[in-house]
C-alpha positions as CSV (number, residue, x, y, z in Angstrom):
1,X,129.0,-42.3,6.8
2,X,127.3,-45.2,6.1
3,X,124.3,-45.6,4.4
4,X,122.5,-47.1,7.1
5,X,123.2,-44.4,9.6
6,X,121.9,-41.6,6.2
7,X,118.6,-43.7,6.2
8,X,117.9,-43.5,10.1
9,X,118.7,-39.9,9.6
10,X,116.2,-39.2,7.4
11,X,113.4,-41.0,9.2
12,X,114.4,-39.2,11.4
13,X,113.7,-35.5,10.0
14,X,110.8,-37.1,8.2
15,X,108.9,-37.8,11.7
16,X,110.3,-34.3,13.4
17,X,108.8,-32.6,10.4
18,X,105.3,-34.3,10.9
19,X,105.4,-33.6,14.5
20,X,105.5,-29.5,13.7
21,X,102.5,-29.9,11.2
22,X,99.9,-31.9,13.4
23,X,101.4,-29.8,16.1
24,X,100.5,-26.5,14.0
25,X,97.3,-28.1,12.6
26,X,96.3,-28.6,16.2
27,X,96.9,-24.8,17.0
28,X,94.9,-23.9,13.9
29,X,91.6,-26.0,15.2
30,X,92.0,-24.6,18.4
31,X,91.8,-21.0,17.5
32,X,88.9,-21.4,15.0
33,X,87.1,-23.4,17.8
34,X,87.8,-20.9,20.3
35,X,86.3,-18.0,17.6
36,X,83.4,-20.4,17.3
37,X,82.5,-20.7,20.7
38,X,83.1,-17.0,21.6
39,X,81.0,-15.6,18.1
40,X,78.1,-18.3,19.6
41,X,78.5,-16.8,23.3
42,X,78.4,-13.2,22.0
43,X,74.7,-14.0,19.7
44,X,74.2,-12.6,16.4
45,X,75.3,-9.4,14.8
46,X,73.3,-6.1,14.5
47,X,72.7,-6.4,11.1
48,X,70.8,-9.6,12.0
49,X,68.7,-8.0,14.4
50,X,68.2,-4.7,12.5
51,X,66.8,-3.7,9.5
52,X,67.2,0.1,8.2
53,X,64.3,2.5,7.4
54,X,64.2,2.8,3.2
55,X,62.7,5.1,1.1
56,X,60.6,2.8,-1.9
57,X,57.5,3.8,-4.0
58,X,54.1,3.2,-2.7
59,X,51.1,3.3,-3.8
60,X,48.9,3.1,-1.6
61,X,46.3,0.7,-0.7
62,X,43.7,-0.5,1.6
63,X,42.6,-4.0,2.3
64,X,39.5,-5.0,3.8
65,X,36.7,-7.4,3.5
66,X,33.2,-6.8,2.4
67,X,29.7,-8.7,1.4
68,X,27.8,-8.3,-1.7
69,X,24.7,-7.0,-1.2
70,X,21.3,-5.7,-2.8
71,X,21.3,-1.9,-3.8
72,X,17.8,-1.7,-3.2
73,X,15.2,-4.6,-1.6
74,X,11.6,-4.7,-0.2
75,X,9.1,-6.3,1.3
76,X,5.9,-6.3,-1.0
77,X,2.8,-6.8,1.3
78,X,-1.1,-5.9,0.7
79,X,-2.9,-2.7,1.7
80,X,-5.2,-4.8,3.7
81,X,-5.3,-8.4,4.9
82,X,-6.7,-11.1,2.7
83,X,-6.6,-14.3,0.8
84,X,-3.6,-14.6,-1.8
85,X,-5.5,-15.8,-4.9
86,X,-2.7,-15.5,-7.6
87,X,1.2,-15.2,-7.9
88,X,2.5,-14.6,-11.3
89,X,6.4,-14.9,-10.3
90,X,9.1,-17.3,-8.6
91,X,12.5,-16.7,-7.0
92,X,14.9,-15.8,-9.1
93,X,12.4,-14.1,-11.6
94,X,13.5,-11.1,-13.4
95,X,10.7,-8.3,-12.8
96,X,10.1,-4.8,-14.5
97,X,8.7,-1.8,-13.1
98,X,4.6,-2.1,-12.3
99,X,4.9,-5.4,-13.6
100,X,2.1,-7.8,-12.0
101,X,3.1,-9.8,-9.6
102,X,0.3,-10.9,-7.2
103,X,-3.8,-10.8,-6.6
104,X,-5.4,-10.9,-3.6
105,X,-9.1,-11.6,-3.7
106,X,-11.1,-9.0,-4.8
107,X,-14.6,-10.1,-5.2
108,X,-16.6,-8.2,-2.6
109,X,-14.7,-5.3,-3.7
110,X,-15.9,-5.3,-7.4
111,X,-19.1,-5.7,-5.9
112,X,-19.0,-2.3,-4.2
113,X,-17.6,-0.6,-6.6
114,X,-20.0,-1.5,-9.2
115,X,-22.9,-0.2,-6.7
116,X,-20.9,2.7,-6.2
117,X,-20.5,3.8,-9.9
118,X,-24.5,3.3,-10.3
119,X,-25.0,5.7,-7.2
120,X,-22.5,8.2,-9.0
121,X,-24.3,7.7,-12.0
122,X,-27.8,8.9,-10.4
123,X,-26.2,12.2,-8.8
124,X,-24.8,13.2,-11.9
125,X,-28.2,12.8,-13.4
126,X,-30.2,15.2,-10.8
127,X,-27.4,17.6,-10.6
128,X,-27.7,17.8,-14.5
129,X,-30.9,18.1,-14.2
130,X,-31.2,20.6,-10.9
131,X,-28.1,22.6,-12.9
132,X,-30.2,23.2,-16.6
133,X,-33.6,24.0,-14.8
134,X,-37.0,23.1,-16.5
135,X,-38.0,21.6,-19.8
136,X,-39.5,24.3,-22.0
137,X,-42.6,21.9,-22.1
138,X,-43.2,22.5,-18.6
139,X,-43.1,26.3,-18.7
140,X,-46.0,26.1,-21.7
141,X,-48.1,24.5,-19.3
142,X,-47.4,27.1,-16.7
143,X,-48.1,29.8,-19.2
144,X,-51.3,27.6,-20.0
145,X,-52.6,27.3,-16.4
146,X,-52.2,31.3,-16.2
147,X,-53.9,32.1,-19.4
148,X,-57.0,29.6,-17.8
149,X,-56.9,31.8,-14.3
150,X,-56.9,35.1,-16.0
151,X,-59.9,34.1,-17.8
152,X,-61.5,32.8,-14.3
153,X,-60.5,35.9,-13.5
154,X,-62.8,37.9,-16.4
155,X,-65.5,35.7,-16.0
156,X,-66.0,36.6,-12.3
157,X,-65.3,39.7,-12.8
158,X,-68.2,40.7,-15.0
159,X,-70.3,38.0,-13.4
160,X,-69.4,40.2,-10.5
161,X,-70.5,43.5,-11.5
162,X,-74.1,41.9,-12.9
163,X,-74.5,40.2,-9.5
164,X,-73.8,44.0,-8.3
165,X,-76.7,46.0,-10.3
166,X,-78.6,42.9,-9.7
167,X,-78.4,43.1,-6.0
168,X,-78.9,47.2,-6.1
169,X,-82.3,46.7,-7.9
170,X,-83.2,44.2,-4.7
171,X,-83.6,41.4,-6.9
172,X,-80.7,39.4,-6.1
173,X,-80.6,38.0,-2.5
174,X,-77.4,38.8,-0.6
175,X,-76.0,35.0,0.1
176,X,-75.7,35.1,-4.0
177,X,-73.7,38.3,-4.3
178,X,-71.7,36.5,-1.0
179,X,-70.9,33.3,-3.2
180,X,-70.2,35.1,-6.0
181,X,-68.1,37.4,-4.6
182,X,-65.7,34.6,-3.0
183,X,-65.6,33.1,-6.1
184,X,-63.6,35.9,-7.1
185,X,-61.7,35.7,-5.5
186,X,-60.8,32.4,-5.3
187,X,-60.2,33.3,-9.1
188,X,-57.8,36.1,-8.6
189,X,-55.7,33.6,-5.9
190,X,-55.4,30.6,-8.4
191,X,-54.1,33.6,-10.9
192,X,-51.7,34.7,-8.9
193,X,-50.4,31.3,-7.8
194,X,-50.3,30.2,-11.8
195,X,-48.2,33.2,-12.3
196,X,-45.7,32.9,-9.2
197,X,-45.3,29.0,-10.7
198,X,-44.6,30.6,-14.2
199,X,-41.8,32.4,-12.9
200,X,-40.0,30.1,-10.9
201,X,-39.8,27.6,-14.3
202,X,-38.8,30.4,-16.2
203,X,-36.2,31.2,-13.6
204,X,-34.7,27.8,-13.0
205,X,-33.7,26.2,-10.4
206,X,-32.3,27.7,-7.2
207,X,-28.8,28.6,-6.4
208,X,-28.7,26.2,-3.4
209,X,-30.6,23.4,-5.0
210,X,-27.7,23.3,-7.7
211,X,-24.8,23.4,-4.8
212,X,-26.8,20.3,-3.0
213,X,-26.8,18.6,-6.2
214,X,-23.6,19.1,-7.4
215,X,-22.4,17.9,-4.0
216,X,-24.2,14.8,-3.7
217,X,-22.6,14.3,-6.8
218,X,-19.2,14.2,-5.7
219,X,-19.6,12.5,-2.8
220,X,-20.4,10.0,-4.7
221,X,-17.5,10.3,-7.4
222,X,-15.1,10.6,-4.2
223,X,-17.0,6.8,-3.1
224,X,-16.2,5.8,-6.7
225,X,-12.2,6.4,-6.1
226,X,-12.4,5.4,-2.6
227,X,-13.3,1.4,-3.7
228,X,-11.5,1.8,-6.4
229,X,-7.7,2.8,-4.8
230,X,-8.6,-0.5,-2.6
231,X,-9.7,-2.3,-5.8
232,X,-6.0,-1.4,-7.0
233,X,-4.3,-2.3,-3.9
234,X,-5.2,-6.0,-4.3
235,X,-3.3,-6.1,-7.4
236,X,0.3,-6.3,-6.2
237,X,2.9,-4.7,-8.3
238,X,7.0,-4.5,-8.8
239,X,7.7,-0.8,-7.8
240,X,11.1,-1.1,-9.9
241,X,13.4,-3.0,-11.9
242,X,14.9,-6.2,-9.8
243,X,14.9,-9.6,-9.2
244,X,12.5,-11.3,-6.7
245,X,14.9,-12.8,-3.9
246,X,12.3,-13.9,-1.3
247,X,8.9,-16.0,-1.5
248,X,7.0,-15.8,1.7
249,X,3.4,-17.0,0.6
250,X,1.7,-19.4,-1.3
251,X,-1.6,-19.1,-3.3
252,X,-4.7,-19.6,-0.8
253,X,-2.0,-18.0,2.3
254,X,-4.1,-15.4,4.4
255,X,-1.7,-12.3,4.6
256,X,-2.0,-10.1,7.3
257,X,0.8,-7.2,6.5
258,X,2.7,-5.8,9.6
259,X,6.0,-4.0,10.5
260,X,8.2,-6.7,9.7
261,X,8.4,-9.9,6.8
262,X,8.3,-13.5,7.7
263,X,11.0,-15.7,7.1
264,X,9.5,-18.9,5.9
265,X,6.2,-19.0,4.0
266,X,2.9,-20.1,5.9
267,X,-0.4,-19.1,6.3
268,X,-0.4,-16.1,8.3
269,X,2.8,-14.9,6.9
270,X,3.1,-11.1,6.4
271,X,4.2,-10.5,3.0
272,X,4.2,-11.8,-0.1
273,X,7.4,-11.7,-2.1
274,X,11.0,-9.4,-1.7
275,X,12.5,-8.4,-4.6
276,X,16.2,-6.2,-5.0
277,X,17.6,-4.3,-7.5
278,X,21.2,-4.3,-8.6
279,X,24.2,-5.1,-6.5
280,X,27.0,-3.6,-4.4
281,X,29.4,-4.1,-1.7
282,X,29.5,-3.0,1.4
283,X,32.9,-3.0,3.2
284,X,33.8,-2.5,6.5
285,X,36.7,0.0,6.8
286,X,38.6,0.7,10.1
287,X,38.8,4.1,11.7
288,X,42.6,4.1,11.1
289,X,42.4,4.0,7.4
290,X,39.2,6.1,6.7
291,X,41.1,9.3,5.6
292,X,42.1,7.1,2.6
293,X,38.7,6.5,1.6
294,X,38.0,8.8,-1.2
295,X,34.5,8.9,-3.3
296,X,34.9,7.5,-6.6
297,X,38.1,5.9,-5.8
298,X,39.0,2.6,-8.2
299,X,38.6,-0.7,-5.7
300,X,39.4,-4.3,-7.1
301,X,37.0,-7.2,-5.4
302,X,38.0,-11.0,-5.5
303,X,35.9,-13.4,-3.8
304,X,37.0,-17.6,-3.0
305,X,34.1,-18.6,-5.3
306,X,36.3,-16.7,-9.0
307,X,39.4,-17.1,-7.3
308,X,40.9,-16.4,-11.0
309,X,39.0,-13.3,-11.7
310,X,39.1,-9.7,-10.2
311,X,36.2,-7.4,-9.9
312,X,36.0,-3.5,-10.6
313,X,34.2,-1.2,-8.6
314,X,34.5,2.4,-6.9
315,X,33.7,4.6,-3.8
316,X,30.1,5.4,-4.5
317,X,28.9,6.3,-0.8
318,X,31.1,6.8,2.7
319,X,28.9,6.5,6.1
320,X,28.7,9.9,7.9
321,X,28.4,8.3,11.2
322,X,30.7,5.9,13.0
323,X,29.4,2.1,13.9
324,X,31.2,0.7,16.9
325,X,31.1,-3.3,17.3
326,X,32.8,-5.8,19.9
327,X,35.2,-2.1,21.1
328,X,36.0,-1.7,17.0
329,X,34.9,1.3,15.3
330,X,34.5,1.3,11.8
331,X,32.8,3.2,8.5
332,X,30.6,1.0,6.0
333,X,31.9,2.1,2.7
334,X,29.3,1.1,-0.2
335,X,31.2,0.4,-3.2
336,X,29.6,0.6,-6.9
337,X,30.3,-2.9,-9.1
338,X,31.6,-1.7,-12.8
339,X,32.2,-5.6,-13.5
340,X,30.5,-9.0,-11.6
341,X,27.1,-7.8,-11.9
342,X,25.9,-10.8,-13.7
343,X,28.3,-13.1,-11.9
344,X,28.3,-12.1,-8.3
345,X,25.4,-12.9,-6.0
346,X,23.6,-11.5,-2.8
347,X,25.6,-12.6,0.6
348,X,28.7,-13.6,-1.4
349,X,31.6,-12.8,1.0
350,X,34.5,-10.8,-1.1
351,X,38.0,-8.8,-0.2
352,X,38.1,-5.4,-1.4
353,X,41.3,-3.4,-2.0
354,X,40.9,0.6,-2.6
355,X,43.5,2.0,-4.4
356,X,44.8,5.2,-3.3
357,X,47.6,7.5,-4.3
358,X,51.1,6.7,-5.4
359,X,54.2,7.7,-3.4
360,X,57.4,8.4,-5.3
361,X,59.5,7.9,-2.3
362,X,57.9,6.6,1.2
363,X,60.2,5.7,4.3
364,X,59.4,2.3,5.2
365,X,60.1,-0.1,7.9
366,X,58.9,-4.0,8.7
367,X,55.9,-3.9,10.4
368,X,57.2,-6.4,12.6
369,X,59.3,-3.4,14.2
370,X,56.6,-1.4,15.1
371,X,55.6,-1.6,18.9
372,X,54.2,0.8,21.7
373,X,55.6,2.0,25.3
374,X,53.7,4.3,27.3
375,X,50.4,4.1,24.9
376,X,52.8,5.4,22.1
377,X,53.1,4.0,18.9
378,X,56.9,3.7,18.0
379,X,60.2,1.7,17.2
380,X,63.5,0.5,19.5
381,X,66.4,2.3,17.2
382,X,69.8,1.0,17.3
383,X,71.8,3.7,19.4
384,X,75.9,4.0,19.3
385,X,76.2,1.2,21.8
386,X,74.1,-1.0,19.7
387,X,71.8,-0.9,22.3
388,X,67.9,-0.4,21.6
389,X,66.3,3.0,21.8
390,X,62.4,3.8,22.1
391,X,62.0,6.4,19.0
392,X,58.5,7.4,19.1
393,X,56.4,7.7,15.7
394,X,53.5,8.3,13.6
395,X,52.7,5.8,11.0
396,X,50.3,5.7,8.0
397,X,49.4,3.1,5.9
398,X,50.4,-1.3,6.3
399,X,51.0,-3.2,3.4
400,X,53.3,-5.9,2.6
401,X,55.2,-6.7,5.7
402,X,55.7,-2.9,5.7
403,X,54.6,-0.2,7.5
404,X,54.7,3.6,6.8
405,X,56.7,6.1,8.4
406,X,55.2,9.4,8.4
407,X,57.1,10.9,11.4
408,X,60.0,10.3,13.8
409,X,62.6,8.2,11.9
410,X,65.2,9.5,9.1
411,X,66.3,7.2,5.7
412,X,69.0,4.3,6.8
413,X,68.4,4.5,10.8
414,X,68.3,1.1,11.6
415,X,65.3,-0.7,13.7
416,X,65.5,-4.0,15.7
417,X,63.5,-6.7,14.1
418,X,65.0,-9.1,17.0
419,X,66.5,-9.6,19.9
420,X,68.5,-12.8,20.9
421,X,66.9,-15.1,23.3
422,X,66.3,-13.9,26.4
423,X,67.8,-10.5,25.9
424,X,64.9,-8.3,24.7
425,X,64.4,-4.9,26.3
426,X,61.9,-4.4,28.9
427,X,57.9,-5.8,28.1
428,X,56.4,-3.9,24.8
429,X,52.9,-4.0,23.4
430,X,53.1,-4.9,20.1
């Protein structure tokens, strides 16, 4: 054989052989495309839809928000209306107890009360007086006046008598024994008249002249207290520790209090200054998670104005009563600041997370898998077909993307997360 015809052989082979691999190669690509465009027709896999129910730790928490408000705050208004003639203390101002913080004017008042003390004064006088009876002076005179009538007395007496034997022996005409005998007894009445008057100073005064005294007295000491309480009343006064938040009046501001504060200060306003003591928050915590509301349980505040820092607090009060706003019902939970007393302020808008108990091993599932049928809260399980399955449940608490399973699912069950397009089961309420 030549070696031409061993050359044209070999090309030959050479372009057989390449044939059989495109040939193959071609197969190859088909079948991969064909597996391609029937793994694209049949959608994704159950394990991309599902996602199985785990057991994890949890402790458990409740989010909410809050606002930071006052403890305690008042209105601080006058007794009486009247003309604001001092104020001792701005906004912002650091108060202690009974601390003065405003006059009203008080002039007429001091007036009065100065009047009234002098009438209190003269009471007390007489009733001291009425109450110790006479001067010891005054019953010598008495005694005096009756010694001077019971000598009257003698001397008409025996003047008496002569005027008597005088008259028997007919030489005394009868118009002078007459005179003589009324002058006796005008003697005898003046006597007995000095004597009654002797006995009523030594007596003292009467029993109901002392009780009118004494009462006139204190009427006039219960006058005294009277002007005196309103005398106080114009000095206004911090009834506790606080700061004052609120000026409503000015000095020279007529204030007439009512039932209610003004707003802006002006001339008729209706108090004077507000002042608060200490701080707390007061969340807002839905009727779902209440029953994880504990008192005294640890809560951590942050607020967008210290977004670096976190706050301390815990449960101090729980609202007996529901309040039910825009078809929400909800419990105001006061919370007690440990930390952010000097920082936080009144209104400041915060986020408050309660920390509750811890869970060694709770069966959890996305909360994106948790929907309703029926007014049922529940999940669509994966069954044996693959197919989705309604499993009702009860659920507790959402945290995390997670969600609580209390009831109605077991460890590794798997839940649909998604459905390919256009394939989801029936219309669910999420």
């Amino acid at each position: 054989m030549t070696i031409a015809r061993k050359r044209s052989r070999s090309r030959w082979r050479s372009a057989v052989l390449a044939i059989a691999i495109l040939v193959l190669l071609g197969a190859l690509g088909a079948n991969v495309l064909r597996r391609s465009r029937l793994r694209a027709a049949s959608g994704p896999s159950l394990s991309d839809l599902t996602a199985p129910a785990q057991t994890q730790a949890l402790t458990i928490r409740v989010e909410a928000s809050g606002t930071v408000e006052p403890i305690e705050t008042v209105n601080l208004s006058p007794e009486d209306p009247g003309r604001l003639v001092a104020l001792f203390v701005e906004q912002g101002d650091q108060v202690k107890a009974g601390e003065v913080l405003a006059q009203m004017y008080a002039a007429e008042l001091e007036a009065s009360l100065a009047q009234a003390k002098a009438q209190l004064a003269e009471a007390e006088a007489e009733s001291t007086r009425v109450r110790n009876g006479n001067r010891s002076e005054e019953i010598s005179r008495a005694r005096a006046q009756v010694a001077s009538a019971e000598a009257q007395v003698d001397l008409y007496a025996k003047k008496l008598e002569r005027y008597h034997f005088l008259a028997q022996q007919g030489a005394l005409p009868k118009l002078d024994l007459d005179e003589v005998i009324s002058e006796d007894r005008n003697a005898r009445a003046n006597l007995q008249e000095a004597q009654q008057f002797l006995q009523e100073l030594s007596s003292g005064s009467r029993l109901e002249d002392i009780e009118q005294a004494a009462a006139r007295a204190a009427a006039a000491a219960a006058q005294v207290e009277v002007i005196q309480a309103q005398l106080d009343a114009t000095v206004i006064r911090a009834p506790f520790d606080g700061v004052v938040t609120q000026k409503y009046a000015s000095i020279g501001a007529i204030v007439t209090p009512t039932t209610s504060a003004s707003s802006t200060a002006s001339a008729t306003s209706s108090s004077i200054l507000a002042i608060a003591k200490g701080l707390e928050v007061l969340v807002e915590i839905p009727e779902a998670n209440i029953a994880e509301i504990k008192l005294g349980q640890p809560v951590e505040i942050v607020t967008d104005s210290y977004p670096d820092h976190t706050f301390s607090g815990k449960v101090r009060k729980i609202a007996p009563e529901a309040v039910v706003e825009d078809n929400v019902t909800y419990f105001e939970v006061r919370v007690e600041l440990i930390t952010g007393q000097s920082v936080l302020l009144s209104g400041m808008n915060v986020d408050a997370t309660f920390q509750g108990e811890s869970l060694e091993a709770a069966l959890m599932v996305p909360t994106v898998a948790i929907t309703s049928r029926d007014n049922q809260i529940g999940v669509l399980v994966a069954d044996e077909q693959s197919a989705a399955r309604f499993q009702p449940i009860k659920v507790g608490v959402t945290q995390d993307g997670q969600t609580q399973v209390l009831e109605g699912l077991k460890t590794g069950e798997r839940v649909f997360v998604d459905f390919p397009k256009g394939r989801a089961p029936g219309r669910l309420g999420n």
